[in-house]
C-alpha positions in Angstrom: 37.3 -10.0 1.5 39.2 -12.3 3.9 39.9 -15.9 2.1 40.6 -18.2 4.8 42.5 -21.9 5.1 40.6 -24.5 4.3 40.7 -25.4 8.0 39.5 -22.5 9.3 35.7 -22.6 11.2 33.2 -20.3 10.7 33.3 -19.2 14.5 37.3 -18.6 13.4 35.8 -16.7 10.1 33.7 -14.1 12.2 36.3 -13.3 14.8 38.6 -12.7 12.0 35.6 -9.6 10.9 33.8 -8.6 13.4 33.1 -5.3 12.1 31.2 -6.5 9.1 29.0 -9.3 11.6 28.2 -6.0 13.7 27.0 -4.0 11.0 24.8 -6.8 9.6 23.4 -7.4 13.1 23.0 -3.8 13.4 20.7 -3.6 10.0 19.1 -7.1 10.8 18.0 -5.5 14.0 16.8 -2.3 12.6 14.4 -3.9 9.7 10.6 -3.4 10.6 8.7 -6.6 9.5 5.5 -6.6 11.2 5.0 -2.8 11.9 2.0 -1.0 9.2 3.4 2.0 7.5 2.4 5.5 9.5 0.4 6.3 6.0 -1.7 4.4 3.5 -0.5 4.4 0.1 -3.1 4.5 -3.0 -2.5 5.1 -6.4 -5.7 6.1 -8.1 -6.7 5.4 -12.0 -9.5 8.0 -12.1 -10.7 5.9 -15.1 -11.5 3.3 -12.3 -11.2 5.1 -9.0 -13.7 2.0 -7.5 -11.2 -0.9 -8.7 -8.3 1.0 -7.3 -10.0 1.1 -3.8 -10.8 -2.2 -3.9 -6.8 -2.6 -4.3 -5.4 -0.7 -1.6 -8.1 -1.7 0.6 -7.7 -5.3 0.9 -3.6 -5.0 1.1 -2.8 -7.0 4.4 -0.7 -3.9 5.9 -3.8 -1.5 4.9 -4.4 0.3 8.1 -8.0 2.4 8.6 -6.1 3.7 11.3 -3.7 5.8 9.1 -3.8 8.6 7.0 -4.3 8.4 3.0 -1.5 9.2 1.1 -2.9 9.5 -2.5 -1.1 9.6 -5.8 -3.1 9.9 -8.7 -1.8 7.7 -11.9 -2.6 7.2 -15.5 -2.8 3.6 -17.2 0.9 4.1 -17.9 1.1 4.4 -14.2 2.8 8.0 -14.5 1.9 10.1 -11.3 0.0 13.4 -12.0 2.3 15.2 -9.6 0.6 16.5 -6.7 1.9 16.1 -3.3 -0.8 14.8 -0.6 -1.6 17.2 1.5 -4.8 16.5 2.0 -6.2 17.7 -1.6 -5.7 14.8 -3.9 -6.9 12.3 -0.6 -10.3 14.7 -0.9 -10.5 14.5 -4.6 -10.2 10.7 -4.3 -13.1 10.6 -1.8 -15.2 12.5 -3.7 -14.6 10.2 -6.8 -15.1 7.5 -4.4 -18.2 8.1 -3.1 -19.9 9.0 -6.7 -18.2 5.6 -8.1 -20.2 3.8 -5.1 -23.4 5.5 -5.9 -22.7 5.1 -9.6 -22.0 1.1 -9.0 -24.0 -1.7 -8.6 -23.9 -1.6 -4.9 -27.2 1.2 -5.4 -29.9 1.0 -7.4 -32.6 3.2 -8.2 -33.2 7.0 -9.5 -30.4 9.1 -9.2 -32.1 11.8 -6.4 -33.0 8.5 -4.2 -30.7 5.6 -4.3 -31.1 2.4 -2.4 -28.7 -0.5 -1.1 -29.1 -3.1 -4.0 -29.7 -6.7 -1.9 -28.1 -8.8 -5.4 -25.1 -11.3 -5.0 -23.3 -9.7 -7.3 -23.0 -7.0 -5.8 -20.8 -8.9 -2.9 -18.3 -10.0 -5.8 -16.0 -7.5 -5.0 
């Protein structure tokens, strides 16, 4: 670190370092604000797999246009392990689609489900 006189400007202060400015510009300009990630991260609760679509669906940088990448957690939030290749993002599906049918969203026998018309069912 540089200390500097009193009297010195801050235009004097960067001249004096501009190795450390360029750096920082360099990183400034490599930070990705506004770009959504290649890959759609969801940690599943199978305990409430619904709830925990609900989540990573409505997160503003949620993209349908990019892949799953799903890590299934307990309530402790420690991961059960398995890399997503493509399994756990099936298995979450899967769970998914029998938590819609299961919900309030269909009502009905179970061999022939409807599309519940109730308010409530728009509160998620």
């Amino acid at each position: 670190m540089t200390l500097l006189p009193s009297n010195d400007t801050l235009d004097e202060a960067l001249t004096i370092e501009p190795d450390l400015m360029s750096i920082l510009k360099n990183i400034t300009n490599r930070l990705d604000t506004g770009v959504p990630p290649r890959s759609n991260s969801v940690n599943v609760m199978r305990e409430s797999v619904l709830e925990s679509a609900f989540r990573a669906f409505r997160r503003p940088r949620f993209s349908p246009d990019h892949r799953l990448n799903v890590v299934f957690v307990d309530i402790d939030g420690t991961t059960e392990g398995a890399v997503d290749d493509g399994g756990p993002s099936r298995e979450f599906l899967r769970l998914l689609v029998m938590a819609i049918k299961d919900s309030m969203y269909f009502t009905g026998p179970e061999d022939k489900k409807n599309v519940s018309l109730i308010s409530r069912g728009m509160q998620h």
